[in-house]
Kinemage of the C-alpha trace (Angstrom):
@kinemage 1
@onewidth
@group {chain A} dominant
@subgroup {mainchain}
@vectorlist {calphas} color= white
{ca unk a 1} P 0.000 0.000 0.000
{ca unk a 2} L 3.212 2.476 0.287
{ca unk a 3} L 3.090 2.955 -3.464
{ca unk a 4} L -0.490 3.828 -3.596
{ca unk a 5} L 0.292 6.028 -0.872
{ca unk a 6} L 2.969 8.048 -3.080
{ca unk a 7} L 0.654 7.129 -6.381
{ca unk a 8} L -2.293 9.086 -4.810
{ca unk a 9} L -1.014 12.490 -5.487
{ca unk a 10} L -0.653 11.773 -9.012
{ca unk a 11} L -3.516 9.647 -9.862
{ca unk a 12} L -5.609 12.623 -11.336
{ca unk a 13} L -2.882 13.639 -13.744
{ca unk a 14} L -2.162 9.943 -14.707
{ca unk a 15} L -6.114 8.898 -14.699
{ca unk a 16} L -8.205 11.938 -16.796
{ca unk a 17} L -12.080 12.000 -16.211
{ca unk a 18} L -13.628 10.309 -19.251
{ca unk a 19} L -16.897 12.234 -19.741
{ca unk a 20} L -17.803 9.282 -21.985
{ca unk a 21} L -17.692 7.269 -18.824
{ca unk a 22} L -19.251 9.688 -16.961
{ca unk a 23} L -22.919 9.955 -19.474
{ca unk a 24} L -22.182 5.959 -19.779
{ca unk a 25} L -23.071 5.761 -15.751
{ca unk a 26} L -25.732 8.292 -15.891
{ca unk a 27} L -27.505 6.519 -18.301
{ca unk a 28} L -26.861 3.027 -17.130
{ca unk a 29} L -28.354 4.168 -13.398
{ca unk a 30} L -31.273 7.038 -14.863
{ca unk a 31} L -33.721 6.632 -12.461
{ca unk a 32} L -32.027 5.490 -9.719
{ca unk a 33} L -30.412 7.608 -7.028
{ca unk a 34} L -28.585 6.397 -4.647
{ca unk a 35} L -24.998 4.707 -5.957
{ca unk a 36} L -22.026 3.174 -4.599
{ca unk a 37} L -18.739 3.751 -5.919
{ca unk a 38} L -16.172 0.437 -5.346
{ca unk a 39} L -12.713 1.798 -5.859
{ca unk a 40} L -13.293 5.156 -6.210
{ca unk a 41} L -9.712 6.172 -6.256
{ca unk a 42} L -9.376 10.514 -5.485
{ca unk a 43} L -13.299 11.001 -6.092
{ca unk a 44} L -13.295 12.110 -9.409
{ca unk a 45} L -16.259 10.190 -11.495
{ca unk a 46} L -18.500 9.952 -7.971
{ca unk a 47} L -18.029 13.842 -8.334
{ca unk a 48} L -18.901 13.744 -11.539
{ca unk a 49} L -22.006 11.796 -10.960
{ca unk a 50} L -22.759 13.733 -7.962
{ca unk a 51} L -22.632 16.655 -9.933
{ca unk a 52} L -25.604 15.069 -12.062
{ca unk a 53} L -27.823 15.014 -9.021
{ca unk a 54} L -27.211 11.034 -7.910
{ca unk a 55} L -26.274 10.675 -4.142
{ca unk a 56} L -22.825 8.543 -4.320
{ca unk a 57} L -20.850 7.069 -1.788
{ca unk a 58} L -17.503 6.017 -2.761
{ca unk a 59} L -14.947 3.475 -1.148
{ca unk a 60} L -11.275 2.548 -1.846
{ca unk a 61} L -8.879 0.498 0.526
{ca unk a 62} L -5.980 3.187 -0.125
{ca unk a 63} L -6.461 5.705 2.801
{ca unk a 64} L -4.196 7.969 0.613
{ca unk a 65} L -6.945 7.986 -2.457
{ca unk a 66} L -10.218 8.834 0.180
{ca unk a 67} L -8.284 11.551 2.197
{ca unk a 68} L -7.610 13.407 -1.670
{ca unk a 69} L -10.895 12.339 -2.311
{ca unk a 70} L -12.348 14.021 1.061
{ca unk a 71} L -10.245 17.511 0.244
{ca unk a 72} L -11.404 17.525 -2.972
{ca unk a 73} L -14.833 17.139 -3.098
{ca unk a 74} L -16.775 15.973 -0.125
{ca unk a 75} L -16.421 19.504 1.598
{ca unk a 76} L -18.370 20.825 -1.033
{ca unk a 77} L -20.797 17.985 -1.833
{ca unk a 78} L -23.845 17.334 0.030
{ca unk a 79} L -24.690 14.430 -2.134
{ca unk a 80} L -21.240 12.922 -1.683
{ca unk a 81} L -19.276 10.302 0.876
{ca unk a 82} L -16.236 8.948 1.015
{ca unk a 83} L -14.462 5.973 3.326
{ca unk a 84} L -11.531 3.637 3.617
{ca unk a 85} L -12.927 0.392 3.409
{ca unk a 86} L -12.216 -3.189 1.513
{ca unk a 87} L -14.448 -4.179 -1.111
{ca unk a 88} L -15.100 -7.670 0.645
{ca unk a 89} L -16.643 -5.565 3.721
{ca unk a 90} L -19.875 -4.643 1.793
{ca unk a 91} L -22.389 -5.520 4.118
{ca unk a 92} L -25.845 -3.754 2.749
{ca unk a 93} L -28.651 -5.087 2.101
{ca unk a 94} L -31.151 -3.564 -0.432
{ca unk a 95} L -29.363 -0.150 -0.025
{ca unk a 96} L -27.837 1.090 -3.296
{ca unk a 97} L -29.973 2.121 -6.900
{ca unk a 98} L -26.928 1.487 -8.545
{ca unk a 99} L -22.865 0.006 -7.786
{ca unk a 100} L -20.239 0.738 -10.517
{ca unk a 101} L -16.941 -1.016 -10.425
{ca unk a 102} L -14.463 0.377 -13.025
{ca unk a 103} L -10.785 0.694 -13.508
{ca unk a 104} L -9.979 -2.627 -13.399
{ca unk a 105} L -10.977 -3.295 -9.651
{ca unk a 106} L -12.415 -6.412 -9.466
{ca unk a 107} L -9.024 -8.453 -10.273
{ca unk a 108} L -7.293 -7.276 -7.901
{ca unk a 109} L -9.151 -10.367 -5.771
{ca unk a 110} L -7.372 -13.436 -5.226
{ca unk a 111} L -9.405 -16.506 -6.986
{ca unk a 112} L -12.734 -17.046 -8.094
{ca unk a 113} L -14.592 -18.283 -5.125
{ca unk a 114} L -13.641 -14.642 -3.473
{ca unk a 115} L -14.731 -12.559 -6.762
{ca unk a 116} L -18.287 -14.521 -6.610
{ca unk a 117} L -18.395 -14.056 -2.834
{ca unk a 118} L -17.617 -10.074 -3.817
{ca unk a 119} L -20.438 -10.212 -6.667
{ca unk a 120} L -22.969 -11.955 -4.199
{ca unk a 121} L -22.082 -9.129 -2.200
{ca unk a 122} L -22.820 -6.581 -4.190
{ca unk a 123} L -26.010 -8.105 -5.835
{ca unk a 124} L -27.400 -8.589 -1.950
{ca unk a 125} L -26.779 -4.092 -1.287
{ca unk a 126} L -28.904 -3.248 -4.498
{ca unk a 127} L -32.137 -2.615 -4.241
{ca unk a 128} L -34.790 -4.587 -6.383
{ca unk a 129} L -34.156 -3.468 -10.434
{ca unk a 130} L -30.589 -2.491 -9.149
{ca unk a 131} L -28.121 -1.704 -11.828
{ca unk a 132} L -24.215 -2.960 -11.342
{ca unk a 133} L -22.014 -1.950 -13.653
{ca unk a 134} L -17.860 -3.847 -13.955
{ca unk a 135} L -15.431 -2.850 -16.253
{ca unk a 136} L -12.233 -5.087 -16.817
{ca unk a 137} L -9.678 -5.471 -19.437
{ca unk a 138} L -10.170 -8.486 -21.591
{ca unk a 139} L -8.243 -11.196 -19.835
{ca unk a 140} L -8.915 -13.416 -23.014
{ca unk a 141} L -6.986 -11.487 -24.979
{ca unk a 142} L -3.963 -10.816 -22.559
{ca unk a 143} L -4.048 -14.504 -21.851
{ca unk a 144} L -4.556 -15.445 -25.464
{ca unk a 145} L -1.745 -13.417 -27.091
{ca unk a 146} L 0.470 -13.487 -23.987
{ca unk a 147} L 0.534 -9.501 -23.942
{ca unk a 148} L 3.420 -8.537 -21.621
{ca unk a 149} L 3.073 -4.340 -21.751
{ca unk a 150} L 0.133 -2.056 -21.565
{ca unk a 151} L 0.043 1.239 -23.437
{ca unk a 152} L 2.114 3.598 -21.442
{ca unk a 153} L 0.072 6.699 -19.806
{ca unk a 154} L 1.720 10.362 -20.172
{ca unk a 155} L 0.528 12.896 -17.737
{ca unk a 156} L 1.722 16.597 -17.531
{ca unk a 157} L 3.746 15.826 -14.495
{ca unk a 158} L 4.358 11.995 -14.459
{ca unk a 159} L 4.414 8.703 -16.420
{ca unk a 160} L 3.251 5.235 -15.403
{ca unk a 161} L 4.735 2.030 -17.276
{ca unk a 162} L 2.521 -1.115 -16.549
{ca unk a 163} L 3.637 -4.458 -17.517
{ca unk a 164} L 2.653 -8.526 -16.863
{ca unk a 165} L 4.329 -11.193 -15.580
{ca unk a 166} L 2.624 -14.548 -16.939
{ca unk a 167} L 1.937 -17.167 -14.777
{ca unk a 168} L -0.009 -20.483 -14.621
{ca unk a 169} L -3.383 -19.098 -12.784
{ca unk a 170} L -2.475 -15.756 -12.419
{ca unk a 171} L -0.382 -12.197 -13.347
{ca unk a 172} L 2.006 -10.054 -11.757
{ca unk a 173} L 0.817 -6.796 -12.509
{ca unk a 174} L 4.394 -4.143 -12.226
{ca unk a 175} L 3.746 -0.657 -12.583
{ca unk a 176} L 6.648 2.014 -12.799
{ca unk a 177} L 5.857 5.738 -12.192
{ca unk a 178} L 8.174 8.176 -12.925
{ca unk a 179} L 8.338 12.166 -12.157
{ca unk a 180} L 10.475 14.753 -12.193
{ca unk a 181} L 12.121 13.765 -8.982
{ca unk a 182} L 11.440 10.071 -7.998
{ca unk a 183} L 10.843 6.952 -9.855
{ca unk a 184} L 8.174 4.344 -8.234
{ca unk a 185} L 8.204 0.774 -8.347
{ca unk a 186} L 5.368 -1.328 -7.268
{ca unk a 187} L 3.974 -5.192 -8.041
{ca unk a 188} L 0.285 -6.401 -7.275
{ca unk a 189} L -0.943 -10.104 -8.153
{ca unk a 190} L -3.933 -9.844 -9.981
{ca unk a 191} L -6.228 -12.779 -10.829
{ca unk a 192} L -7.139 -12.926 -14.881
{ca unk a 193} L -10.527 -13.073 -15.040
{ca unk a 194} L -12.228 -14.300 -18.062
{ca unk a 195} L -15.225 -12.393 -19.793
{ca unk a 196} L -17.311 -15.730 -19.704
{ca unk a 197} L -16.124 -16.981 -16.086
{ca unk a 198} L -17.144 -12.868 -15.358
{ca unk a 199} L -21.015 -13.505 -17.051
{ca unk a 200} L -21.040 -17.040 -15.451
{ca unk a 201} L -20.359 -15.658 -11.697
{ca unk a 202} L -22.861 -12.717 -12.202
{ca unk a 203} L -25.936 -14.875 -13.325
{ca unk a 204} L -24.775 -17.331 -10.711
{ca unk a 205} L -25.244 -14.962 -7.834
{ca unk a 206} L -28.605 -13.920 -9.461
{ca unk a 207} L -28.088 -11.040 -11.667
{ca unk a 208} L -29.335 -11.110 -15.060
{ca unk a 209} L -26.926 -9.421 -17.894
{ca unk a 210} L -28.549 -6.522 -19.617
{ca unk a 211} L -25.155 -5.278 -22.034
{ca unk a 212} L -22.089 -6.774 -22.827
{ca unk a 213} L -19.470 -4.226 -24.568
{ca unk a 214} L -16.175 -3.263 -25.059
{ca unk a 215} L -15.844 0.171 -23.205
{ca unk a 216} L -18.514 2.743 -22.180
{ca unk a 217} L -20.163 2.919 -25.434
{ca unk a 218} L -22.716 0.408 -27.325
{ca unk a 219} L -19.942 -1.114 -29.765
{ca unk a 220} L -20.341 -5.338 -29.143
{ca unk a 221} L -17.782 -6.908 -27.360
{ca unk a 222} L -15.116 -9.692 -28.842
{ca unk a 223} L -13.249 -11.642 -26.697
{ca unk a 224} L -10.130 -11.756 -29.596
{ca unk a 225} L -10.208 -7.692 -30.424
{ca unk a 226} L -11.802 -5.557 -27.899
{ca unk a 227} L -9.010 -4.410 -24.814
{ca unk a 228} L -11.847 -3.574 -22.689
{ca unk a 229} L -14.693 -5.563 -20.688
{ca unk a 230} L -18.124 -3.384 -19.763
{ca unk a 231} L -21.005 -5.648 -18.363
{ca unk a 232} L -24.323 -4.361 -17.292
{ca unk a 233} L -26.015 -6.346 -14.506
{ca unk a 234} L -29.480 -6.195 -13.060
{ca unk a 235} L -30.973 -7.716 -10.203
């Protein structure tokens, strides 16, 4: 957690609001109000929702991330919360209109009996007709092709390198961030999760899939092209 620590006060310049994202989520959750953020990171799209009149609360394990997240925009958002907590904590029932997972959260799990226990989770906090939304990168494809490197991310005032390590059930996920003054090393073991193991766990814990695409946008999603993973759930 050091690294994310030191990452947090670059993430914004790194990570850019997507305002494609952003109408994606509106969209997806119209009609509903209150949402949960998993992984929220500094606050930025929960802002950004918040900002479209939904009540969000937003968690990340990285103390670092919610504190920047807190200065930033909970001060000055009535219809915004923020907290420190582990995804595998959720314990709501029937609570949230809407849960969005993005930026590649949901590997970070260990194995797949803990990302089903995770999705049973989350399935059990919506509220009847409540929307989840999970956004991956295609492990089929980075398994398939053995892809080693990830496109490389320029901000104004740093750069992050990410690269895989291949192994038999899982990755080793390196990232390298470098500024003007420091360079950053860090390594987190990620488990590859397939887009049809993904659909099988969520109809498994009882959600029914509404949209299956490659990014926040309607283009159709193929396991041997598309980089990213964007399923629509419903309970």
């Amino acid at each position: 957690m050091e690294f994310y620590k030191k990452f947090a006060q670059y993430y914004d310049d790194i990570f850019l609001v997507v305002q494609q994202k952003v109408d994606f989520l509106a969209e997806t959750f119209k009609d509903r109000k209150n949402l949960l953020d998993i992984g929220c990171a500094t606050g930025a799209y929960a802002n950004a929702l918040a900002d479209k009149g939904f009540c969000v609360e937003g968690i990340d394990l990285s103390e670092a991330m919610i504190e920047i997240a807190k200065d930033n925009y909970q001060s000055d958002q009535s219809k915004l919360h923020f907290s420190t907590k582990d995804m595998m904590d959720l314990k709501s029932k029937n609570h949230y209109d809407g849960i969005y997972m993005i930026g590649n959260t949901l590997v970070h799990l260990s194995d797949e009996a803990t990302v089903q226990s995770c999705l049973k989770k989350i399935h059990d906090a919506l509220t009847t007709r409540g929307r989840f939304v999970v956004q991956i990168l295609n492990y089929h494809k980075i398994l398939k092709q053995q892809i080693t490197e990830l496109p490389l991310i320029e901000g104004t005032n740093a750069m992050l390198k990410r690269t895989y390590e291949h192994h038999d059930s899982w990755l080793v996920f390196n990232t390298v961030l470098k500024t003007s003054s420091h360079t950053m090393h860090a390594s987190t073991k990620l488990y590859p999760l397939e887009p049809s193991g993904l659909e099988t766990l969520l109809k498994t814990v009882g959600f029914t899939i509404k949209s299956v695409t490659s990014g926040f946008h309607d283009t159709p999603f193929d396991p041997f092209t598309s980089f990213h993973l964007v399923i629509v759930a419903e309970k």
